[in-house]
N, C-alpha and C positions, 0 to 999 in steps of 0.2 A: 389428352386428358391424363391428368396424374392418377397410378393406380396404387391405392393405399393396401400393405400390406397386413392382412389381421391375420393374428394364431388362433389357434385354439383356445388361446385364454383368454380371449375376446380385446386383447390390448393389440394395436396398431405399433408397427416397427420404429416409430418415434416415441410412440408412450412408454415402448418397452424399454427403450434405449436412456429416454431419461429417468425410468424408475432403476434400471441398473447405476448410470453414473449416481442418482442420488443414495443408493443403500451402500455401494464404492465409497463415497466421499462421508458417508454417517460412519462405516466402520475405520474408517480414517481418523475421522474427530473423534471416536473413544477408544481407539492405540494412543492419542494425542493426548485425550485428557489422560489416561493413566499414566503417559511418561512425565505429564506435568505433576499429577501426584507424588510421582514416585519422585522426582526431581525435588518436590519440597521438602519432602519427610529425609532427603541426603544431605538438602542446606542444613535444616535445622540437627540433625545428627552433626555435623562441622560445627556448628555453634555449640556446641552443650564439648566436645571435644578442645574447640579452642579454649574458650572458656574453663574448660577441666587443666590444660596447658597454663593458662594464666594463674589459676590459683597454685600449680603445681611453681611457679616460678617463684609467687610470693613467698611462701614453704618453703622453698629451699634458701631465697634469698635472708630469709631471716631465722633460717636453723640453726646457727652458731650462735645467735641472743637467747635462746630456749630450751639449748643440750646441758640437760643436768645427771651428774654424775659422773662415772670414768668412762671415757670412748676410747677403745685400743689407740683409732687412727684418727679423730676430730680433721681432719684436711680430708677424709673419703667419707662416701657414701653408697650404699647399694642401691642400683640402678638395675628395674624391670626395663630387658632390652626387648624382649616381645618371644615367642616360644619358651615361656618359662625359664628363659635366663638373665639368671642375674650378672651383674657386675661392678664390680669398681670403680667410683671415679671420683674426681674432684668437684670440690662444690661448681670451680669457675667451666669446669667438663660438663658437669650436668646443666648448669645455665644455658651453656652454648647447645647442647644437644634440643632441650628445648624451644630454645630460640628458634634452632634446626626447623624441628617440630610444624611448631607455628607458623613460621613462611609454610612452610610446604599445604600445611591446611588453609592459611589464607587462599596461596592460590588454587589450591582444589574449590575451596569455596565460591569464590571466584569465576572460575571455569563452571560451575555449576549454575552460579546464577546467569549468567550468558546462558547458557544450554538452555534453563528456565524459561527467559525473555524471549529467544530463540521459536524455540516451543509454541511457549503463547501465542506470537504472533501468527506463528503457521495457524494455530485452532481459532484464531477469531478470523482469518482471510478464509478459513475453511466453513467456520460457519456462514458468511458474509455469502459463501457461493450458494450454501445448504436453501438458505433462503431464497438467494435469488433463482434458483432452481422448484424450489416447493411454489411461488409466487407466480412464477410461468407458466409452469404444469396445473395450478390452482384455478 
């Protein structure tokens, strides 16, 4: 004869075991859900940056139709390189820096949204167990 084991808290050593994996696998799915918050709110920061990139290109690609007045050097431009400094460069410099730019955010963005999809799938295989766990035990 099987001897079932009870605690003091009147749960049996299987009922214990699966209210443990189930409160394990719940605190799982909300570390999950918050990496997937946090995950969107880093896509949509890349989009408002690319996008901040794109109009900065348009700017510059059509600053020379729109500079009135005397410019010492009309072929430069000052350029925010990031730590508060500035610098010099050419219109075709600053394109390309941008350009720069832009790959590089695509693919962080990119890489983010994998992460995202990544993510997600682990928390819907997570909740998929959460139930079929609550459903057994139920």
């Amino acid at each position: 004869m099987a001897k079932n084991n009870t605690h003091e808290s009147g749960e049996t050593t299987s009922e214990e075991a699966t209210r443990k994996s189930l409160e394990d696998k719940y605190v799982e799915f909300q570390v999950l859900e918050q990496q997937v918050k946090q995950l969107q709110t880093n896509v949509q920061t890349m989009d408002s940056q690319i996008m901040e990139i794109k109009s900065m290109q348009l700017s510059v690609a059509e600053l020379n139709m729109f500079v009135r007045g005397t410019v010492a050097d009309p072929r430069k431009i000052l350029v925010n390189v990031g730590g508060n400094v500035v610098i010099d460069k050419t219109v075709n410099e600053t394109i390309e820096l941008l350009e720069t730019q832009l790959t590089d955010m695509t693919k962080v963005r990119q890489q983010l949204l994998s992460d995202l999809e990544k993510t997600s799938s682990k928390m819907q295989n997570l909740e998929t167990e959460l139930q079929k766990i609550m459903s057994a035990s139920g």
